[in-house]
ROSE-63224 format. One line per 2 residues: number of its first residue (from 1); their letters; for each residue z, x, y of C-alpha. Coordinates in Angstrom, 2 decimals. Last residue first. Layout:
! residues N
NUM	A	Z/X/Y  ...
! end
This chain:
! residues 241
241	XX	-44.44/10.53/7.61  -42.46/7.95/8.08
239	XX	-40.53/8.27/11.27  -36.55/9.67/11.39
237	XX	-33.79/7.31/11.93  -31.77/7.77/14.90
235	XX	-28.29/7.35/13.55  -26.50/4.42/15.01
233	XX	-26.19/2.37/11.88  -24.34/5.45/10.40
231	XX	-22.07/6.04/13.20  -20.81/1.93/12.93
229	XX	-20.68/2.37/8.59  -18.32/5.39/9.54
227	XX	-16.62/3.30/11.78  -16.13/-0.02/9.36
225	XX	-15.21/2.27/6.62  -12.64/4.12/8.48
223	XX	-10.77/0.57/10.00  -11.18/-0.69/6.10
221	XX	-9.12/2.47/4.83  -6.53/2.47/7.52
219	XX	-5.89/-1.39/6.88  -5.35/-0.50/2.99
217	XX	-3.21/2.27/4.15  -0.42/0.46/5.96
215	XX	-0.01/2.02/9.27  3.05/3.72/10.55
213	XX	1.38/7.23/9.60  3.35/10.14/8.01
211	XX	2.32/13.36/7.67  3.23/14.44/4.19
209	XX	6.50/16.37/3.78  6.67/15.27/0.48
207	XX	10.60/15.38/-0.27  11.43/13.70/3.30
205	XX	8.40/11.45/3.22  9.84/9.62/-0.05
203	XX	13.24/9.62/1.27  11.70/7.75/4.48
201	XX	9.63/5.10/2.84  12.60/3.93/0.88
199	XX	14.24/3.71/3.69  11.33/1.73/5.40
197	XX	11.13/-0.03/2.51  15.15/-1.30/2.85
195	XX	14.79/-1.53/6.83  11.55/-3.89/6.09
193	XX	13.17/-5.91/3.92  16.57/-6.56/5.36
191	XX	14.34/-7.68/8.75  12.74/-10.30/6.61
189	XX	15.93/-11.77/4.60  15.09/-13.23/1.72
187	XX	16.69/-10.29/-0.36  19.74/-11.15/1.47
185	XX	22.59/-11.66/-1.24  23.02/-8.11/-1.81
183	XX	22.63/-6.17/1.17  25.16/-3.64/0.86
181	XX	23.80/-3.19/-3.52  21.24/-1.04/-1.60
179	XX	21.78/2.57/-3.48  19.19/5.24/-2.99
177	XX	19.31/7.39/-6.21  18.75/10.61/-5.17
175	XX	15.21/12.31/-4.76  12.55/13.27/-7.61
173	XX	9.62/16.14/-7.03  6.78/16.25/-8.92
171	XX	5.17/19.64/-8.08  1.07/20.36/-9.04
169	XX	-0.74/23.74/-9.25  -4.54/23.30/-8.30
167	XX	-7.37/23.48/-11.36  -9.25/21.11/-10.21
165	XX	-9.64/17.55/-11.64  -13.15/15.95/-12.85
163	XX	-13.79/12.79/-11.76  -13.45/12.83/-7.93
161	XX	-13.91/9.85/-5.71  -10.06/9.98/-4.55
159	XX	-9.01/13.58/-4.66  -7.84/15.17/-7.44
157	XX	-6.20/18.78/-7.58  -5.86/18.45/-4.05
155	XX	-4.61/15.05/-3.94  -2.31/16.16/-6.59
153	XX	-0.79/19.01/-5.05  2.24/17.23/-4.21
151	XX	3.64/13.48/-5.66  7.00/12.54/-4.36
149	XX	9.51/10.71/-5.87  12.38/8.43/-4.05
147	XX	14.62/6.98/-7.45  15.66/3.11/-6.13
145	XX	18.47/1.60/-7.75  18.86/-1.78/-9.43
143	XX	20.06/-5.06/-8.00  17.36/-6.96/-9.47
141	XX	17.19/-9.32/-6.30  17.47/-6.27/-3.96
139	XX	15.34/-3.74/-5.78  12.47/-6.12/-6.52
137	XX	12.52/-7.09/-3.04  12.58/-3.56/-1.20
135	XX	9.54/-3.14/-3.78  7.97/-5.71/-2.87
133	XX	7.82/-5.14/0.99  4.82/-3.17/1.67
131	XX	5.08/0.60/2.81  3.59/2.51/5.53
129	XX	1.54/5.47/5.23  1.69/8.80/4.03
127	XX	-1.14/10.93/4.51  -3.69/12.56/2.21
125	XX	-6.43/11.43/3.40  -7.46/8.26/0.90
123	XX	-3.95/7.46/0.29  -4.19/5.35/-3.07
121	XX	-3.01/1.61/-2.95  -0.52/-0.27/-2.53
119	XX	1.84/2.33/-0.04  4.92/1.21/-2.43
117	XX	3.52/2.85/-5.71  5.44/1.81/-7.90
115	XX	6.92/2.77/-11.38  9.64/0.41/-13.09
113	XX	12.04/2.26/-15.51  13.83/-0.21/-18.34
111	XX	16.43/-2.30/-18.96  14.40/-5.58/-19.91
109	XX	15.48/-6.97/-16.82  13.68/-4.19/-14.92
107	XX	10.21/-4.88/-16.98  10.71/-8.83/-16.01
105	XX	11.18/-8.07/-12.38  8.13/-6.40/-12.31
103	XX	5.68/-9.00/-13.43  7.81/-11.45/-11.01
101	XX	7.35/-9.30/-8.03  3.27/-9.01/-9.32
99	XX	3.02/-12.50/-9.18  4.35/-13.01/-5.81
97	XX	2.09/-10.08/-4.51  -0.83/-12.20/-5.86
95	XX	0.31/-15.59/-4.37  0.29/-13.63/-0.83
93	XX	-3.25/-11.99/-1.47  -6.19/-9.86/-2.98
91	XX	-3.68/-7.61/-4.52  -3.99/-8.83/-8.15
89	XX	-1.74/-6.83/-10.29  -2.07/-5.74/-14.49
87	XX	0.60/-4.23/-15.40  0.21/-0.99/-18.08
85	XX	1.71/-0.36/-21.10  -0.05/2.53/-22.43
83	XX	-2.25/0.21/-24.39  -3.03/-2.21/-21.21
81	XX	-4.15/0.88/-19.30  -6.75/2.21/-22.14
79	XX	-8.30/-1.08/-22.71  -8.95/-1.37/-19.31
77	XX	-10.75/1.99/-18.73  -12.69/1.65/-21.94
75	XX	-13.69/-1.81/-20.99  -14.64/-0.64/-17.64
73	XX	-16.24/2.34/-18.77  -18.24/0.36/-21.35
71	XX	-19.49/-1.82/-18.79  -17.85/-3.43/-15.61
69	XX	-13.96/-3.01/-14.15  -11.84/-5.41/-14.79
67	XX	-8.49/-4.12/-16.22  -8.92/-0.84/-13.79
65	XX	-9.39/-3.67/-10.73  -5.83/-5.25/-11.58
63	XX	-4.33/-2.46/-9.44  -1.58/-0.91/-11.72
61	XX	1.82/-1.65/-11.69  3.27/1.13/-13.63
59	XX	5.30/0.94/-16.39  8.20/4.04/-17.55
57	XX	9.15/5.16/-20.97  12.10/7.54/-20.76
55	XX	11.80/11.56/-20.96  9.64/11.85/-17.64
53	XX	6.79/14.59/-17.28  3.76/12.81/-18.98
51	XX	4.53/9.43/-17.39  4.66/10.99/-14.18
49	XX	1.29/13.09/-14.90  -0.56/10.07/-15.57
47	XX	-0.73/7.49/-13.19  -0.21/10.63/-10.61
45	XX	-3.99/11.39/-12.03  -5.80/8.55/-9.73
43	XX	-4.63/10.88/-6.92  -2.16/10.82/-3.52
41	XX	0.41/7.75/-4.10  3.64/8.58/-2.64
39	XX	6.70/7.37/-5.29  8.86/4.86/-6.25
37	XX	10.84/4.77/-9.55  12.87/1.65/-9.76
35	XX	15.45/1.27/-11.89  16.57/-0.12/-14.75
33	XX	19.52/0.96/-17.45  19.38/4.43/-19.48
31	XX	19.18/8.16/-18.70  18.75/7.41/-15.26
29	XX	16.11/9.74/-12.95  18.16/12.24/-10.85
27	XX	18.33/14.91/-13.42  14.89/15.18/-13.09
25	XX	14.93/16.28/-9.50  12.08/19.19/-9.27
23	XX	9.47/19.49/-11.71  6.66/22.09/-11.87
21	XX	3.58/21.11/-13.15  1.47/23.33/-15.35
19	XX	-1.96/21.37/-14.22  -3.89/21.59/-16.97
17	XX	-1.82/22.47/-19.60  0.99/19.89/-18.92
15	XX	-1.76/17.39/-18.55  -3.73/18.45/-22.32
13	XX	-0.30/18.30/-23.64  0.55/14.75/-22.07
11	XX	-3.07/13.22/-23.03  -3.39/13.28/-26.81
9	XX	-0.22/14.22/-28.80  2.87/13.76/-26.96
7	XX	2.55/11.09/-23.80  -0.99/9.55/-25.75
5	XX	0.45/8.77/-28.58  4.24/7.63/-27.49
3	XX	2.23/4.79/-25.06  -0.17/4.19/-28.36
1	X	3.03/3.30/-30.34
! end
């Protein structure tokens, strides 16, 4: 009931308003069944705006760190995810991702659209970068299709640190089906894996026309930290006057 409240009363108006986005692909997402949406991730608003823009219900996997986050924000943050719907996912290791698999497994066999975000986590340049497994696996073991979607203008309308978006026009743009029912039966397989994501990876890159970088982003983000953290230790530091 909240999910329907806040797509046509409170939040999906005030989206469509704001940011006037223009879709491409619609007709590409189902009608009805499971699948797998899969999309770039540029902007804490993409959790939104997709939702906003699609016809069908669809749940995200959402970093577990919006259900726990400290204070009233945190509370208001993680009671606002769990009433649209929301998964809660632990990406702090290998048990974790095996959790979330199972998390979305049980959305697809309940017929309806999964949302990921096959990067894991936000790009914090704007770049694409390379994908993790899970989602080749929850394609291949649910046997459900794969709908590429690309995210543009959002980083620019609201890039990671920012609270308040720009005004910046936004396209959601949706890709063919990709089909992998040819490698049914080898969802264990490592090498089936990777060629599935990087497919996946591919079709996404191919309607965003990001750069691409064959790099996972989380490692991306820690290797920038630790260098700007490096130039900021060397900094001469000015006397006390």
């Amino acid at each position: 009931m909240f999910y329907h409240l806040l797509k046509y009363v409170l939040l999906g108006p005030l989206l469509r308003l704001v940011f006037r986005p223009r879709i491409e692909g619609l007709e590409h997402v189902p009608a009805e069944g499971p699948a797998i949406i899969a999309g770039n991730h540029l902007s804490f608003s993409d959790h939104f705006l997709m939702p906003a823009i699609l016809k069908r219900r669809i749940t995200f996997l959402a970093k577990a760190e919006y259900f726990t986050g400290p204070g009233i924000k945190g509370r208001l943050t993680a009671a606002f995810f769990r009433s649209a719907g929301q998964i809660p996912v632990d990406r702090s290791g290998k048990e974790a991702g095996q959790a979330a698999i199972r998390e979305g497994l049980g959305v697809l066999g309940k017929g309806e659209l999964l949302g990921i975000y096959p990067e894991g986590t936000r790009s914090h340049d704007g770049r694409l970068y390379k994908g993790k497994v899970g989602v080749a696996v929850m394609a291949l073991k649910a046997k459900v299709p794969v709908i590429p979607c690309a995210m543009i203008g959002t980083f620019e309308a609201q890039p990671p640190g920012q609270v308040i978006p720009n005004i910046h026009p936004v396209v959601i743009r949706f890709g063919k089906p990709l089909d992998f029912s040819r490698y049914a039966g080898l969802e264990n397989e490592k090498a089936v894996l990777r060629a599935v994501t990087d497919e996946i990876m591919y079709a996404i890159l191919s309607l965003s026309e990001q750069e691409y970088v064959d790099q996972y982003a989380a490692v991306a983000k820690a290797e920038e930290a630790a260098k700007n953290t490096e130039r900021a230790r060397r900094l001469p530091r000015l006397p006390l006057s």
